[in-house]
N, C-alpha and C positions, 0 to 999 in steps of 0.2 A: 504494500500500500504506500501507495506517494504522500508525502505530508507538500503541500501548497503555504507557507505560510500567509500569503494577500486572500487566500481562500475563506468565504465568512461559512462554509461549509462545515472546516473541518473539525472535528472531534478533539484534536489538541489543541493546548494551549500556545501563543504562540512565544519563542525563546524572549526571555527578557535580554534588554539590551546592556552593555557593561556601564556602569556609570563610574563616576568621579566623586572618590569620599576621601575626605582630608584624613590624614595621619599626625597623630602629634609627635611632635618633636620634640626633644629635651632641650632647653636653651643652654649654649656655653657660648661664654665671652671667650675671643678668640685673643687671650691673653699670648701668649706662647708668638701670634702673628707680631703682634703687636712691640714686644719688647725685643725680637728680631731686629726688627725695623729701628726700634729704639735704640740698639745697642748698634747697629750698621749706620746709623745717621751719626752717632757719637764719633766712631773710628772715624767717619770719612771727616768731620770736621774737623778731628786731629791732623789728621794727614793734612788739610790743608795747613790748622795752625803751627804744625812744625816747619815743613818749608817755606811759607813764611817769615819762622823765627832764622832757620838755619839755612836756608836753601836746597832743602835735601827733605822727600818726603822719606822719615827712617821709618814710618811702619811699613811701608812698602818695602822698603831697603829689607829688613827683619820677617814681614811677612807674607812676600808675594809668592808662587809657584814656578821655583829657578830651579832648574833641573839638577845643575851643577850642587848645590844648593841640598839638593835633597840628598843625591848621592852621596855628600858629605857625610848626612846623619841629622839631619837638620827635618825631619820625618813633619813637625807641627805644619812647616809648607804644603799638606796634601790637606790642610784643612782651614787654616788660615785666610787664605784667599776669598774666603766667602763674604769677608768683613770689609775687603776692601776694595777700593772702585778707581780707577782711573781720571772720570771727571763726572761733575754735575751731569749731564745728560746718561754718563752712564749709570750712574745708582740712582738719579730719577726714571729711568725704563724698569729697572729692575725695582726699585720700593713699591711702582706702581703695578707690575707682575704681582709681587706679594699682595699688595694690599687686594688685588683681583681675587684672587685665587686661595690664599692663605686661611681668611676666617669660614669661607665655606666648607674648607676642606678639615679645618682643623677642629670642627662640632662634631662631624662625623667619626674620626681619626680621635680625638682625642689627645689633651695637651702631651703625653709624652711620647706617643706614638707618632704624633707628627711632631714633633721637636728629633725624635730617630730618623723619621724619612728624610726631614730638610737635610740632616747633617750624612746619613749616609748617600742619600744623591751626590751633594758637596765631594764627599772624600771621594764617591765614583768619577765626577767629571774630573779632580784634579790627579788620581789615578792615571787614570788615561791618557789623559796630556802630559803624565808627566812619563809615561811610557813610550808616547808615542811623538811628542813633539816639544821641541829641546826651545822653544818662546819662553819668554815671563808670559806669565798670565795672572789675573787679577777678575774678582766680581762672586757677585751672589748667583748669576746666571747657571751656576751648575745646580744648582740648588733649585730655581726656580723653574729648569727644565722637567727635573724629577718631580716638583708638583704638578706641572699640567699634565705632564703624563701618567701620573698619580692619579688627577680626575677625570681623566680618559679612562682610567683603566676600571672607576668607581663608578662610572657611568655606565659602563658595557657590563660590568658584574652584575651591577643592582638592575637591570636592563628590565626588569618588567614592572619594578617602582617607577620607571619615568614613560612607558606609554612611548608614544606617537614623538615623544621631545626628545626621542636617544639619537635618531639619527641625525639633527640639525645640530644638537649640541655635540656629538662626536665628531662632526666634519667640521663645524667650526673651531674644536681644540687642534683637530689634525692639520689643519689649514695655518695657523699659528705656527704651531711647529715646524711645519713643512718649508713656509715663508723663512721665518727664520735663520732654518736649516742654512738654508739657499741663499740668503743674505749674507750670511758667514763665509761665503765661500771665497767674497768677494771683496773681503775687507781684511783688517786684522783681528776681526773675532777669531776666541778660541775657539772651534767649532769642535774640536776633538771632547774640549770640555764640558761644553752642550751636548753632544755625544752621550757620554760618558757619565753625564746629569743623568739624561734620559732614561738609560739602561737602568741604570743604579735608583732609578725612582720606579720606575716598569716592577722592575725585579722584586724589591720591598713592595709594593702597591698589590699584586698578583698574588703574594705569599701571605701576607699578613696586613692589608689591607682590608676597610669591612663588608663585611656580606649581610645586607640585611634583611631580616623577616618579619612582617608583617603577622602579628600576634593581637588579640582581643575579640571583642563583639560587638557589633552595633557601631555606636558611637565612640569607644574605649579604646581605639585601635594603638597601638604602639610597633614601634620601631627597635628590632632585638639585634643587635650585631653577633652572629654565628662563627666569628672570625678573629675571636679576642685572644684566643692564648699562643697565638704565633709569631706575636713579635718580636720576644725576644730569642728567640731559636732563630729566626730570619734576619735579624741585627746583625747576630754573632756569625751566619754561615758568612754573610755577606764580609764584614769585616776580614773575616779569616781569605776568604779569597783575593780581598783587594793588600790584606799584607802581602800574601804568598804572591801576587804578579810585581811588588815595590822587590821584596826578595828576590825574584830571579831576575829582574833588572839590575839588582845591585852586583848580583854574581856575574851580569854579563858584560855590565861598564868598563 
């Protein structure tokens, strides 16, 4: 027997349609974005006001990503870099990246879990670049890669909480990225470091990143993250491989 649903004939009822019921959400001040920014606005005004004083920007001098530098033993340069910026235009792109992306991301995630993302993307972009390309490099940009690939990656997971709005908002993160990418190629961006963001926020994002479910009745509905107890076992793999690739660098120099 055929079911007709436009049919006033027939004997079934006809499917209800999907509707739209809000979810509540737990509010959190995205504290963690916030004092980032804070403490990355601070360095860069040092750096100006020491060259300034002395003609020599020395937090750069002390904390940028020199290859030479690292080889030494000087290892804090795979992570330092994230504090510091080149000029105004450069850590205005990138505070304004964070301020985008940071507090959305960080209600989901969670203040220590994303305080591990930013810093592990960071140490992956300056990994990399320092593996693979012998430049100073400078900026929060490694960092700020690994979050929008972060909510790429939060977007496609949770992919049946956002409906009909996953495919505009993933082409629009992917298109960012991509733009990017391709920008760097053609300038003195560290692009290995973006890179190297990327991966290293993919990787965290993917493994312990959250998974959420939709839990309650009626009206009560809540938001459960299924994906809480992996972040520090994905901190720790992740570290461990980005020592072990600085080690065989150092054994190969």
């Amino acid at each position: 027997m055929s079911y007709e649903p436009n049919s006033p004939s027939s004997s079934y009822p006809p499917p209800e349609r999907p509707r739209m019921v809000s979810v509540a959400v737990e509010p959190s001040r995205p504290v963690v974005t916030y004092v980032l920014m804070g403490v990355t606005i601070l360095v860069f005004l040092g750096q100006l006001g020491l060259e300034s004083a002395l003609g020599t920007d020395l937090l750069l001098v002390f904390g940028a990503k020199i290859r030479s530098a690292i080889l030494a033993g000087q290892f804090w340069r795979l992570l330092t870099p994230v504090f510091l910026h080149a000029s105004f235009m450069h850590i205005a792109f990138n505070m304004y990246a964070l301020y985008a992306v940071g507090p959305g991301l960080e209600s989901f995630y969670g203040h220590w879990r994303f305080l591990a993302l930013y810093f592990l993307a960071a140490a992956a972009g300056n990994t990399l670049s320092f593996v693979v390309s012998p430049s100073i490099s400078v900026g929060a940009s490694t960092a700020v890669f690994g979050l929008i690939t972060a909510q790429a990656v939060f977007i496609y997971r949770n992919r049946q909480l956002f409906g009909e709005r996953m495919k505009p908002m993933l082409t629009n993160l992917l298109v960012i990225l991509g733009l990017n990418l391709v920008l760097g190629l053609s300038s003195r961006i560290d692009n290995w470091g973006h890179l190297g963001g990327l991966l290293g926020g993919l990787a965290f994002a993917w493994f312990a990143g959250p998974v959420l479910q939709v839990e309650g009745w009626g009206d009560q509905l809540r938001l459960r993250d299924t994906n809480t107890g992996r972040a520090f076992a994905t901190g720790a793999l992740m570290a461990a491989v980005l020592g072990g690739l600085v080690f065989l660098q150092l054994l190969w120099a």
